[in-house]
PDB file as gemmi writes it, atoms N, CA and C in Angstrom:
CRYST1    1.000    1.000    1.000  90.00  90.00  90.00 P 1                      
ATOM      1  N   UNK A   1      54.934  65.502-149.232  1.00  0.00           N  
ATOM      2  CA  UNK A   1      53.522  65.850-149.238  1.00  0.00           C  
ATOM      3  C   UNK A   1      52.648  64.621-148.977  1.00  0.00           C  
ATOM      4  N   UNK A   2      52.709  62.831-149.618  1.00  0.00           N  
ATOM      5  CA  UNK A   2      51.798  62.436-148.937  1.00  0.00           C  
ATOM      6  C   UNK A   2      52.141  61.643-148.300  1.00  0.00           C  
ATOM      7  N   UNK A   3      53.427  62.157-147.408  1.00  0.00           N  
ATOM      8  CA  UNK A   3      53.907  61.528-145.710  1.00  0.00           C  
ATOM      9  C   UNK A   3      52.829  62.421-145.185  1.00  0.00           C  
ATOM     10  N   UNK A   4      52.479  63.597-145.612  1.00  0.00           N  
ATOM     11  CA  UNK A   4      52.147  64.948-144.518  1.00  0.00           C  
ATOM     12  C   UNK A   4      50.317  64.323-144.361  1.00  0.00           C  
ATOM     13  N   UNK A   5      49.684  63.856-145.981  1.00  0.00           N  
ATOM     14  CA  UNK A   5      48.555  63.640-146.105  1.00  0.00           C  
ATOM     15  C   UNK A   5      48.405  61.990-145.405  1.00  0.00           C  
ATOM     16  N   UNK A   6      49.271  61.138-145.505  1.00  0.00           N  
ATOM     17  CA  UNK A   6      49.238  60.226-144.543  1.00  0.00           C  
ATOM     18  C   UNK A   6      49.105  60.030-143.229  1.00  0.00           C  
ATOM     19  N   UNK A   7      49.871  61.164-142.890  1.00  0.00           N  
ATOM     20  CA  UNK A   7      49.610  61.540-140.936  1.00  0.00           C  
ATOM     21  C   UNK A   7      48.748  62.248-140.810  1.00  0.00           C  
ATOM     22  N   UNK A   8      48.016  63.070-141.476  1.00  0.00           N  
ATOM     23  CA  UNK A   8      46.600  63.688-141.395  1.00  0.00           C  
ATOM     24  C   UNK A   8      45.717  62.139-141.321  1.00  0.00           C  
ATOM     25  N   UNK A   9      45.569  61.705-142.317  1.00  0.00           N  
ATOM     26  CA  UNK A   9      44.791  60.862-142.325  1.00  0.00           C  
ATOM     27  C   UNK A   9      44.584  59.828-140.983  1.00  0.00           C  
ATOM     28  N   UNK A  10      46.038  59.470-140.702  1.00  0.00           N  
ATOM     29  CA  UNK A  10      45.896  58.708-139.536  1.00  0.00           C  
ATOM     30  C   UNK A  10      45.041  59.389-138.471  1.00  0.00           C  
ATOM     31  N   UNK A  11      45.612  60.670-138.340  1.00  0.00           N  
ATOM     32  CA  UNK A  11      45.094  61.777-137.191  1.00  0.00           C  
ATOM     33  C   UNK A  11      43.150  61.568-136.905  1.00  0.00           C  
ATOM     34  N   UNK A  12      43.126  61.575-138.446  1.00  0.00           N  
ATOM     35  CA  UNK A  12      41.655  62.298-138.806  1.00  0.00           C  
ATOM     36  C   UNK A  12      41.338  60.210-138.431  1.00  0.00           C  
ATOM     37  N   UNK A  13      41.029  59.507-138.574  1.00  0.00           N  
ATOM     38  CA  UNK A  13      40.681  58.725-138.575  1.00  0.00           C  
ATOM     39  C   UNK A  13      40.748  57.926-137.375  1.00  0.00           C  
ATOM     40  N   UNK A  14      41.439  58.490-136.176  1.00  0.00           N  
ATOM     41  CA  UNK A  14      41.681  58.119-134.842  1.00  0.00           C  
ATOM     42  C   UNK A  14      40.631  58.919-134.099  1.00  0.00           C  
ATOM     43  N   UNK A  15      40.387  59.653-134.586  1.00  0.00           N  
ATOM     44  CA  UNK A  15      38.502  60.768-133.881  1.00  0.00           C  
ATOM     45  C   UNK A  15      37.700  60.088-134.786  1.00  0.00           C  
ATOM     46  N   UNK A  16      37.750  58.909-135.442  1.00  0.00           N  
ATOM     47  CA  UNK A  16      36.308  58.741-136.241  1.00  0.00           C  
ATOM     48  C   UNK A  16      35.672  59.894-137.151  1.00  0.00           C  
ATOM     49  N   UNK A  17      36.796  60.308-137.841  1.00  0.00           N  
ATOM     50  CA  UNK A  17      36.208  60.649-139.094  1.00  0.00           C  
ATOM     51  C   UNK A  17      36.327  60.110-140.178  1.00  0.00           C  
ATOM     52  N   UNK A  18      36.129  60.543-141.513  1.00  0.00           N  
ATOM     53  CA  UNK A  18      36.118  60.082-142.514  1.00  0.00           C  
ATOM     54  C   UNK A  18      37.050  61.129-143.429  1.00  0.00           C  
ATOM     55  N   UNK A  19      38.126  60.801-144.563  1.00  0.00           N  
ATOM     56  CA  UNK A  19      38.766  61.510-145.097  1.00  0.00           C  
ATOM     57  C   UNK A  19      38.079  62.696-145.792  1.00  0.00           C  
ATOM     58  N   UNK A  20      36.709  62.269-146.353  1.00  0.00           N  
ATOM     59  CA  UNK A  20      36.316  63.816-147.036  1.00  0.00           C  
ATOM     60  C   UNK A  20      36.125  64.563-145.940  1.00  0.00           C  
ATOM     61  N   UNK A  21      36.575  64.598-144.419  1.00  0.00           N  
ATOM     62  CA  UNK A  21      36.228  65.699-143.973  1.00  0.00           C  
ATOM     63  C   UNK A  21      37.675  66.674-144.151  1.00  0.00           C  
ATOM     64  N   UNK A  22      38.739  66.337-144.645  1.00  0.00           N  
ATOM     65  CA  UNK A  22      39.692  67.265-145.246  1.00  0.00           C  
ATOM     66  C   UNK A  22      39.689  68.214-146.178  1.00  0.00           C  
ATOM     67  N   UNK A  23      38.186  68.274-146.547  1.00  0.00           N  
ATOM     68  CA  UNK A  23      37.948  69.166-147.758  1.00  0.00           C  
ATOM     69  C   UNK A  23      36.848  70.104-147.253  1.00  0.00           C  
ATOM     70  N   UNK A  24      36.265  70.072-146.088  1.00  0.00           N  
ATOM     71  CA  UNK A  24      35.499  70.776-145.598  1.00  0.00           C  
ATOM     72  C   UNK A  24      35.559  72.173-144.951  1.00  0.00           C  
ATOM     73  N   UNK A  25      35.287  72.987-145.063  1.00  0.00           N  
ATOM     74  CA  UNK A  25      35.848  74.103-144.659  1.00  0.00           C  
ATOM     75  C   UNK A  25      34.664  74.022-142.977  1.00  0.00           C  
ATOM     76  N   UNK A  26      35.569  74.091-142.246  1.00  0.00           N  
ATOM     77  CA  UNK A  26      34.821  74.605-140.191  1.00  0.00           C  
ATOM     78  C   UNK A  26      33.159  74.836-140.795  1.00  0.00           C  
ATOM     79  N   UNK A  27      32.746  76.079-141.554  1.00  0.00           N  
ATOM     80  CA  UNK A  27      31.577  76.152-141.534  1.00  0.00           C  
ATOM     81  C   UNK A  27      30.776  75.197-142.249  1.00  0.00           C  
ATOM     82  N   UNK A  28      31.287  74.407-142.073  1.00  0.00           N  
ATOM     83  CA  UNK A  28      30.725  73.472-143.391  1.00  0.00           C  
ATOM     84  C   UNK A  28      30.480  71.815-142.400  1.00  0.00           C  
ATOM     85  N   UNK A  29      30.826  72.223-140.901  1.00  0.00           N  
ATOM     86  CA  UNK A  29      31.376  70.850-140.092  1.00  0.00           C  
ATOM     87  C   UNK A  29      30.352  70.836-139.192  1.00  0.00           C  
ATOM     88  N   UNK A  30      29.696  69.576-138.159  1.00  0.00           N  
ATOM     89  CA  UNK A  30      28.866  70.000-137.473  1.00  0.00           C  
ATOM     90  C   UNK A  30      30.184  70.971-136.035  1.00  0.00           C  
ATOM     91  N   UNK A  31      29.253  70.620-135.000  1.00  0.00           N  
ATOM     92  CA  UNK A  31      30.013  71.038-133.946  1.00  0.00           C  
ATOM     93  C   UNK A  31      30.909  69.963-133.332  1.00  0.00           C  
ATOM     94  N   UNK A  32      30.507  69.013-133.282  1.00  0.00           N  
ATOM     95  CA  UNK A  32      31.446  67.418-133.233  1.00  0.00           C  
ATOM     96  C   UNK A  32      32.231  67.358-134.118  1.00  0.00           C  
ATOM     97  N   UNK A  33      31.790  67.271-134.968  1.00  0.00           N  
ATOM     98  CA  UNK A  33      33.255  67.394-135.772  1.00  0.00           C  
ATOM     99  C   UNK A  33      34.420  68.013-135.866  1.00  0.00           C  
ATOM    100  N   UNK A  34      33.811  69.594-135.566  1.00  0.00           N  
ATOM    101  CA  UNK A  34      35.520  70.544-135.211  1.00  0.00           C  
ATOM    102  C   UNK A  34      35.924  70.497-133.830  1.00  0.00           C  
ATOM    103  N   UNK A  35      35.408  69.632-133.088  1.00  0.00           N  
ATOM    104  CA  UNK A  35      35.764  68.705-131.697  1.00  0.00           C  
ATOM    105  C   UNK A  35      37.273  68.122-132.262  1.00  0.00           C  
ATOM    106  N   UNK A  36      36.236  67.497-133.054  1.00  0.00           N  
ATOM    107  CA  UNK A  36      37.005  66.061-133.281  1.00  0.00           C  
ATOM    108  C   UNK A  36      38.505  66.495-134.347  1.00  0.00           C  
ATOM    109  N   UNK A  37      37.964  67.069-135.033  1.00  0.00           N  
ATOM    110  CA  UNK A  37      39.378  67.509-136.429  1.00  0.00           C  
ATOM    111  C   UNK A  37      40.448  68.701-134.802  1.00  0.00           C  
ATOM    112  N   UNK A  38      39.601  69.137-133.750  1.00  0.00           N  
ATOM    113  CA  UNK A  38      40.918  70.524-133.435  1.00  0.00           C  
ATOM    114  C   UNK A  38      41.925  68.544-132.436  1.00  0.00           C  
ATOM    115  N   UNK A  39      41.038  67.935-132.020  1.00  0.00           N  
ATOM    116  CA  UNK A  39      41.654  66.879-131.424  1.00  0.00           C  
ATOM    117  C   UNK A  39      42.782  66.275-132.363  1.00  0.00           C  
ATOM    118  N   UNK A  40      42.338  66.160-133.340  1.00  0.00           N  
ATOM    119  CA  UNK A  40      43.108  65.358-134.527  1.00  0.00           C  
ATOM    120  C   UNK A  40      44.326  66.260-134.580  1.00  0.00           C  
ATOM    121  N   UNK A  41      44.097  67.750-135.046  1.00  0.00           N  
ATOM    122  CA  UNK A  41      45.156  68.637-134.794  1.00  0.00           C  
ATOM    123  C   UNK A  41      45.896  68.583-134.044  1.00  0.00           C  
ATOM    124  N   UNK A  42      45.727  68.700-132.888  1.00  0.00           N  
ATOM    125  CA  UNK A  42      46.697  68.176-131.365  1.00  0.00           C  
ATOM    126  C   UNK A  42      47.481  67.119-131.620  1.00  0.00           C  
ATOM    127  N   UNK A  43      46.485  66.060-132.071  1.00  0.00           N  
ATOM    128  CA  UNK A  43      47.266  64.355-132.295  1.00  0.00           C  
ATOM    129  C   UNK A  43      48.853  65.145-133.206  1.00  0.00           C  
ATOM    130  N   UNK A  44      47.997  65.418-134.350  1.00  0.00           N  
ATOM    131  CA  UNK A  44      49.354  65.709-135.396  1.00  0.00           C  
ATOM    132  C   UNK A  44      50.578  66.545-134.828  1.00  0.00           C  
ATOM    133  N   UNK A  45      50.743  67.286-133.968  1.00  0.00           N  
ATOM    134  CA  UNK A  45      51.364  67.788-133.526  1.00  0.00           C  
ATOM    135  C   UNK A  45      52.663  67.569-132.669  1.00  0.00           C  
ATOM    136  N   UNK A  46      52.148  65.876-132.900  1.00  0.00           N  
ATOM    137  CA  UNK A  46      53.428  65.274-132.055  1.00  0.00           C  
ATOM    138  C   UNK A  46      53.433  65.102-130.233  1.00  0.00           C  
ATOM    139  N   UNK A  47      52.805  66.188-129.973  1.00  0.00           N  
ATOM    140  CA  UNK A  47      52.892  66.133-127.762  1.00  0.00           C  
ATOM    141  C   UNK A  47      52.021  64.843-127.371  1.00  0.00           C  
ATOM    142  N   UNK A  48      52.434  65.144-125.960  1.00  0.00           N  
ATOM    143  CA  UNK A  48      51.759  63.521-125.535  1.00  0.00           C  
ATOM    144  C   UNK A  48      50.523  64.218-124.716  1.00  0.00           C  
ATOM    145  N   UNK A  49      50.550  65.501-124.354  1.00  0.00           N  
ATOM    146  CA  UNK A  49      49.631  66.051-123.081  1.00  0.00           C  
ATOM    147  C   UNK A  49      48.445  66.880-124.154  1.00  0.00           C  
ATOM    148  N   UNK A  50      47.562  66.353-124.138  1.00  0.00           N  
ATOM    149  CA  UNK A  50      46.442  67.014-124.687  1.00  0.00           C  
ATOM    150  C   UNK A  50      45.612  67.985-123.242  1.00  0.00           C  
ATOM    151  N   UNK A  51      45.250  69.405-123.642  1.00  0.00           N  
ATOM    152  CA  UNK A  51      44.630  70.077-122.996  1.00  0.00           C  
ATOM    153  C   UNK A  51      43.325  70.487-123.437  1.00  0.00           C  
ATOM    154  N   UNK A  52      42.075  69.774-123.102  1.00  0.00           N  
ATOM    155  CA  UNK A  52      41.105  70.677-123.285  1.00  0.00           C  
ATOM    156  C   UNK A  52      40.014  71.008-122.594  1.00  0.00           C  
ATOM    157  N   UNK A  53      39.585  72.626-123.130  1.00  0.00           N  
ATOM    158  CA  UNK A  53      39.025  73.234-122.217  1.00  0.00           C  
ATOM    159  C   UNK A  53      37.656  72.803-122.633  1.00  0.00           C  
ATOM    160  N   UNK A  54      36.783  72.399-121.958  1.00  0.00           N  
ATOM    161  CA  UNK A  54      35.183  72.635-122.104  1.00  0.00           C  
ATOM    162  C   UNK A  54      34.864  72.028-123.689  1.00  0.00           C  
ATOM    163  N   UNK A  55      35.538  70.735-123.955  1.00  0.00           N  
ATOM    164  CA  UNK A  55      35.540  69.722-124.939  1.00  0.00           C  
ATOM    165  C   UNK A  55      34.517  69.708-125.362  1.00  0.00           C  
ATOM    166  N   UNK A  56      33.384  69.549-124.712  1.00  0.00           N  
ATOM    167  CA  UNK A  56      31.469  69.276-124.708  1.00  0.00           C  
ATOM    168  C   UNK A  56      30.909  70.501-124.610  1.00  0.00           C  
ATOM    169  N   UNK A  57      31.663  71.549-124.544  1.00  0.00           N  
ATOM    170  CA  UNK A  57      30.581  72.729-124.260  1.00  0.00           C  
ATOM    171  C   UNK A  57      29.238  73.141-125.419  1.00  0.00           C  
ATOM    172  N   UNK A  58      29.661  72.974-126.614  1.00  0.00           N  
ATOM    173  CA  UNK A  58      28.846  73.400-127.322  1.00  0.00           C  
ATOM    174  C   UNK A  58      28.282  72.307-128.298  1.00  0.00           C  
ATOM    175  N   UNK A  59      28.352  70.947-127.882  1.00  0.00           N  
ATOM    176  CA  UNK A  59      27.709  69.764-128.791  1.00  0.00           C  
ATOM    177  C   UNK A  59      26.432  69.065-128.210  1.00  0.00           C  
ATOM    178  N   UNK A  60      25.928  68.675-128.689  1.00  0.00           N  
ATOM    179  CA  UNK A  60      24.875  67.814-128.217  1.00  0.00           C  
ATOM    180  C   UNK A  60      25.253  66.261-127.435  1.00  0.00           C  
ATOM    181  N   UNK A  61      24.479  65.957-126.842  1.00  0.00           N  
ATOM    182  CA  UNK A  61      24.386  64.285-125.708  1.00  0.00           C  
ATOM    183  C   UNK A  61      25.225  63.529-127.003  1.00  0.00           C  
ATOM    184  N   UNK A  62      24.859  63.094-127.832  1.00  0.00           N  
ATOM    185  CA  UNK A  62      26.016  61.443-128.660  1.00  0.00           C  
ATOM    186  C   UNK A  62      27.087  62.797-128.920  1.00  0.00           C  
ATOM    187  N   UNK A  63      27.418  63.902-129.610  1.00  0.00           N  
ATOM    188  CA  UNK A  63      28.644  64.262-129.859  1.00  0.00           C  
ATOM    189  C   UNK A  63      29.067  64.027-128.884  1.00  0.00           C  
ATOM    190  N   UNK A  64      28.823  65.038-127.636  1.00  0.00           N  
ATOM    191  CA  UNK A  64      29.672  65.270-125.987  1.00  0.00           C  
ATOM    192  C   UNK A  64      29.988  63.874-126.478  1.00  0.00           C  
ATOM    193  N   UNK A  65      29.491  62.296-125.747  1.00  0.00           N  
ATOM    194  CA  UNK A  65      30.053  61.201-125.602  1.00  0.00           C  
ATOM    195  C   UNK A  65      30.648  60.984-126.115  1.00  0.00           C  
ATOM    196  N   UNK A  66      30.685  61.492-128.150  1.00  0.00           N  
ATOM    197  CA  UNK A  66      32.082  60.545-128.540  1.00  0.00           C  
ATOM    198  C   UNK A  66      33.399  61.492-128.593  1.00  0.00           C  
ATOM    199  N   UNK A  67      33.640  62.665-128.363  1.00  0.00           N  
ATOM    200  CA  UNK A  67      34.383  63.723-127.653  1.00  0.00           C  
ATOM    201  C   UNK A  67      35.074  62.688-126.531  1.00  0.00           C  
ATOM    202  N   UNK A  68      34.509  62.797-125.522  1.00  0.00           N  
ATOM    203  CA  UNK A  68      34.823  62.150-123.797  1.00  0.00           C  
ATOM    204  C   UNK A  68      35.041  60.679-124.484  1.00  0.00           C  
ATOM    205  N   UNK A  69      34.644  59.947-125.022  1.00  0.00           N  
ATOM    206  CA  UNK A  69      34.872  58.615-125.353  1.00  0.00           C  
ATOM    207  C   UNK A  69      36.854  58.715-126.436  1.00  0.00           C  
ATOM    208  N   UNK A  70      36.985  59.133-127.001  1.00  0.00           N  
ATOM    209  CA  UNK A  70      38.064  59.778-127.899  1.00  0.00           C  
ATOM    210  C   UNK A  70      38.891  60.184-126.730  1.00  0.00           C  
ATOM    211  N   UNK A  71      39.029  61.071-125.750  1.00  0.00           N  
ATOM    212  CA  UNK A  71      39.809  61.364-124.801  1.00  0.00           C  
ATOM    213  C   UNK A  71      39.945  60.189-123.900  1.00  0.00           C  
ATOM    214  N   UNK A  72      39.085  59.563-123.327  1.00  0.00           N  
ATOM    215  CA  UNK A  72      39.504  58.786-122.518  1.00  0.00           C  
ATOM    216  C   UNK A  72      39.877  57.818-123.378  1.00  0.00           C  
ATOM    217  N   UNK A  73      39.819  57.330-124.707  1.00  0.00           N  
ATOM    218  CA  UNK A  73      41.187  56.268-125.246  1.00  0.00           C  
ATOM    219  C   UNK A  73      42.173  56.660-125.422  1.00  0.00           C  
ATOM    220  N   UNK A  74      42.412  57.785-125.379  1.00  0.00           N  
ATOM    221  CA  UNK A  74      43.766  58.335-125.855  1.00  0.00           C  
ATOM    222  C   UNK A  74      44.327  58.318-124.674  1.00  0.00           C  
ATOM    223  N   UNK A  75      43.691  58.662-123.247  1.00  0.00           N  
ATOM    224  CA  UNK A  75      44.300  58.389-121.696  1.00  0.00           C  
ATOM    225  C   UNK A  75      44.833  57.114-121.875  1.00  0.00           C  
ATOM    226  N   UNK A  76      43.849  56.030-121.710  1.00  0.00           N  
ATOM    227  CA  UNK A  76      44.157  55.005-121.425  1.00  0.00           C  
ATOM    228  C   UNK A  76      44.594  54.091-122.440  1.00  0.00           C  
ATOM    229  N   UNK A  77      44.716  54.231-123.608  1.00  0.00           N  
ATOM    230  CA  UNK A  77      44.854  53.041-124.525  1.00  0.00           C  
ATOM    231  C   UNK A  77      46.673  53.902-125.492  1.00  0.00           C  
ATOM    232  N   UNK A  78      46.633  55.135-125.706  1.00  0.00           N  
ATOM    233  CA  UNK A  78      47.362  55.714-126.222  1.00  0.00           C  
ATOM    234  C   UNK A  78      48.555  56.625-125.606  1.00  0.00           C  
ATOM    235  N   UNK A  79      48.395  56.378-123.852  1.00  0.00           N  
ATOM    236  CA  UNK A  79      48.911  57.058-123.161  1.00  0.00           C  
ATOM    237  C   UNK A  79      49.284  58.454-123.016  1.00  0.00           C  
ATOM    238  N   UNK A  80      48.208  59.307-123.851  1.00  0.00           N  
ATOM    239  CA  UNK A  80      48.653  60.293-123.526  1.00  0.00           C  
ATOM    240  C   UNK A  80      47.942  61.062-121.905  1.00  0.00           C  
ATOM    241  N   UNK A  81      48.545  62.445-121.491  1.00  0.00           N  
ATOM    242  CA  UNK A  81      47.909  62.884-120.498  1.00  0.00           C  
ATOM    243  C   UNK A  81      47.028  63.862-121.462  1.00  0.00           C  
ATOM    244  N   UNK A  82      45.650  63.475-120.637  1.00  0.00           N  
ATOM    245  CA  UNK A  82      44.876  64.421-121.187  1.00  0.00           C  
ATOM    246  C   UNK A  82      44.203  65.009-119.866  1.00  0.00           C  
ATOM    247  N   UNK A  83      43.981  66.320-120.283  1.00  0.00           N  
ATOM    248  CA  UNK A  83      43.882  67.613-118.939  1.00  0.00           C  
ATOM    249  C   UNK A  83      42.196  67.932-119.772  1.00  0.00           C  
ATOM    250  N   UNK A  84      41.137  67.994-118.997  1.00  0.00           N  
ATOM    251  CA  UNK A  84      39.853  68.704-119.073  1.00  0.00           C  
ATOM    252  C   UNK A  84      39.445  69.427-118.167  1.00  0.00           C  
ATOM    253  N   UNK A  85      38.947  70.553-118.704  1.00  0.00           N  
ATOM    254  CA  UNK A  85      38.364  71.832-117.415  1.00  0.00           C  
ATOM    255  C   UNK A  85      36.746  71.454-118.582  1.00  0.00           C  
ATOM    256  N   UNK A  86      36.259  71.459-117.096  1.00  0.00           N  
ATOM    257  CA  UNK A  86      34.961  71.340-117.487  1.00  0.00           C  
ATOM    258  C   UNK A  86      34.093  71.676-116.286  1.00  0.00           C  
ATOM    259  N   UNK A  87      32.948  72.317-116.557  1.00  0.00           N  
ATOM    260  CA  UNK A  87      31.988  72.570-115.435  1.00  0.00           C  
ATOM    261  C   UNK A  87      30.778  71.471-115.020  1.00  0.00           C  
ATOM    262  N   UNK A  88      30.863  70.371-115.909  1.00  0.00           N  
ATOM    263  CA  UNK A  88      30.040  69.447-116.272  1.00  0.00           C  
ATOM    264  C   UNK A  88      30.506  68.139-115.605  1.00  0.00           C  
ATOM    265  N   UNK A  89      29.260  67.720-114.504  1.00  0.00           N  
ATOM    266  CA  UNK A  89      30.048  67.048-113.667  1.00  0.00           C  
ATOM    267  C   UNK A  89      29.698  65.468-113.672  1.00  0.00           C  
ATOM    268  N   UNK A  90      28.946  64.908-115.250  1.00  0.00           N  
ATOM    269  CA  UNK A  90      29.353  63.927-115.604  1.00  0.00           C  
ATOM    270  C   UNK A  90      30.159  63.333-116.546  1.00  0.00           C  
ATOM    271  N   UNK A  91      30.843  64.540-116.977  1.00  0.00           N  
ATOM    272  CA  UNK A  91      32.211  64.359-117.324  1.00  0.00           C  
ATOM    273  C   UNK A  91      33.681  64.096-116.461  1.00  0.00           C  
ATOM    274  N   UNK A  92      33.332  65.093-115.327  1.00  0.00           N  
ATOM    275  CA  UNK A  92      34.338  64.906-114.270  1.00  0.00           C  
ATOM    276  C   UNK A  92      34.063  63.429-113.668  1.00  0.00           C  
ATOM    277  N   UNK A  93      32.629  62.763-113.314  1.00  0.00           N  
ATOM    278  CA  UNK A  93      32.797  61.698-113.098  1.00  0.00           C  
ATOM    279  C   UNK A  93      33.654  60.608-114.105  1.00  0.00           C  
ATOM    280  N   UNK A  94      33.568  60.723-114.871  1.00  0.00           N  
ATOM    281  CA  UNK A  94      34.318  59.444-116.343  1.00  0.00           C  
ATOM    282  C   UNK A  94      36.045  59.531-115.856  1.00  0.00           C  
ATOM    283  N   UNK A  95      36.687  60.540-115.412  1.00  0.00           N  
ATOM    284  CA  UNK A  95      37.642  61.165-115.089  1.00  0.00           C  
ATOM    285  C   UNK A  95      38.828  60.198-114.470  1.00  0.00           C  
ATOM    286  N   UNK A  96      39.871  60.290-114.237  1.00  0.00           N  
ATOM    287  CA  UNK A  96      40.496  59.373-113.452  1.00  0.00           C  
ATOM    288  C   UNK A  96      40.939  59.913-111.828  1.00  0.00           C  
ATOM    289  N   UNK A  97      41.350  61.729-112.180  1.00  0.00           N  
ATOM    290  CA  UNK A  97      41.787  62.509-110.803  1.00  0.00           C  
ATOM    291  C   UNK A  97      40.755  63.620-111.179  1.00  0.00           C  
ATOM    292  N   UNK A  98      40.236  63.801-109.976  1.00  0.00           N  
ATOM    293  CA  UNK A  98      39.223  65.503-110.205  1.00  0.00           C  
ATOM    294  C   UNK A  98      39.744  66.413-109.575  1.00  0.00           C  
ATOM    295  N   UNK A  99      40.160  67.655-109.714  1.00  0.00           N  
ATOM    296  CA  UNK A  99      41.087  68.330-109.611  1.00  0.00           C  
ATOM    297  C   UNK A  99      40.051  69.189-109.049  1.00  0.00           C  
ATOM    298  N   UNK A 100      38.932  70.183-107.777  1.00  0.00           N  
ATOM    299  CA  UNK A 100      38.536  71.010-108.093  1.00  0.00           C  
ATOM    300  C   UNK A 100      39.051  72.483-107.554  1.00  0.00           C  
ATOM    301  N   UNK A 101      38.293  73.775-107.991  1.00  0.00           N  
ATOM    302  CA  UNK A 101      38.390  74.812-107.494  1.00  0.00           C  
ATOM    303  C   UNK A 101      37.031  75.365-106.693  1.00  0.00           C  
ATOM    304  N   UNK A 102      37.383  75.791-105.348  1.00  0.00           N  
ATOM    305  CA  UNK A 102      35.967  76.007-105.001  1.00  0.00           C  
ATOM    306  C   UNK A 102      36.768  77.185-103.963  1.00  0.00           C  
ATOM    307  N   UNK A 103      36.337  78.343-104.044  1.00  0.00           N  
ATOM    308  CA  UNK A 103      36.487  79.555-103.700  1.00  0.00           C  
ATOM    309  C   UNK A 103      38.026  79.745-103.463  1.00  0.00           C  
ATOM    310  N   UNK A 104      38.531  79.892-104.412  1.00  0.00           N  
ATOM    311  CA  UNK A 104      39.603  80.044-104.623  1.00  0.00           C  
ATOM    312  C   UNK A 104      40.472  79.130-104.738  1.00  0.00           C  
ATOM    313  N   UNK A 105      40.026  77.988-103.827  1.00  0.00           N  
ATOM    314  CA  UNK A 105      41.377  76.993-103.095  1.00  0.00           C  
ATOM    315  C   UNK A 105      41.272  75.780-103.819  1.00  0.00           C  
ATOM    316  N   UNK A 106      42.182  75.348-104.477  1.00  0.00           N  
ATOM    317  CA  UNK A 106      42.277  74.081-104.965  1.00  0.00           C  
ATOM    318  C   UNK A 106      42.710  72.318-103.952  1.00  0.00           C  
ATOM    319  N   UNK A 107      41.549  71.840-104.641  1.00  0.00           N  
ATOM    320  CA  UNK A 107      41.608  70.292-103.890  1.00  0.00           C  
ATOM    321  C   UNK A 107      41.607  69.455-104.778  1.00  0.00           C  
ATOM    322  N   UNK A 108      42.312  67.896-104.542  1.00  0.00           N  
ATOM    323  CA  UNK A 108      42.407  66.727-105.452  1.00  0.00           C  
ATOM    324  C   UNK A 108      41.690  65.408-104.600  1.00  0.00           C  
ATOM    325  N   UNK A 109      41.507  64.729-105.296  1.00  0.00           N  
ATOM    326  CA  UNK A 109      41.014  63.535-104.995  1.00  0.00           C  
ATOM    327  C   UNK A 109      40.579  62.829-106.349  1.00  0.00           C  
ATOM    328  N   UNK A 110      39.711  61.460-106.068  1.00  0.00           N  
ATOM    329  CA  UNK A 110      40.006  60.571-107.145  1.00  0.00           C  
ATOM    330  C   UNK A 110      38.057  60.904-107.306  1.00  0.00           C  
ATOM    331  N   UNK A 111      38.215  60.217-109.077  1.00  0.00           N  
ATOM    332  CA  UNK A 111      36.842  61.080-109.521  1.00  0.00           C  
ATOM    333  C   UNK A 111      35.459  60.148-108.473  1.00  0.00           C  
ATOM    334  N   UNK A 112      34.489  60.858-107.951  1.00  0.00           N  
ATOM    335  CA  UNK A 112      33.743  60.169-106.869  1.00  0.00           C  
ATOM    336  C   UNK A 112      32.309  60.683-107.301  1.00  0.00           C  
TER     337      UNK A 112                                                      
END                                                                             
């Protein structure tokens, strides 16, 4: 049990939180925050490929950034692959490959 509360903690503290947010129940979190704790979740989970959809969709300008700021260290500093679908296209700029879809047909190139 506190191997289990130890790797939470690490988890939770690699998104910049703070441990009392383990006692918080979702409605009780802003919207950055259950960003940040479903990210932490992922972390704990052991995979290296984080997927997320529309990361920023529902936070405000400093959450979105520290969301996208948190993913891109984990790209580059923690190696994992991290995958974003997003409609938001200064996020796709921060990006390393932009992947898009535009009437059906998919194209790649580097983020521009």
């Amino acid at each position: 049990m506190a191997e289990a509360k130890a790797e939470a903690m690490k988890c939770i503290e690699s998104v910049n939180l703070k441990e009392s947010v383990l006692n918080h129940r979702p409605q009780r979190m802003s919207g950055g925050e259950q960003q940040r704790v479903a990210i932490a979740r992922a972390l704990a989970a052991g995979g290296r490929i984080l997927l997320a959809d529309e990361p920023t969709g529902n936070l405000d300008a400093a959450n979105g950034e520290a969301v996208v700021a948190i993913l891109k260290k984990l790209a580059h500093e923690k190696d994992y692959i991290v995958v974003v679908i997003t409609h938001n296209t200064s996020i796709a700029e921060q990006t390393d490959v932009v992947y898009r879809i535009v009437d059906g047909r998919l194209s790649t190139g580097t983020a521009e």
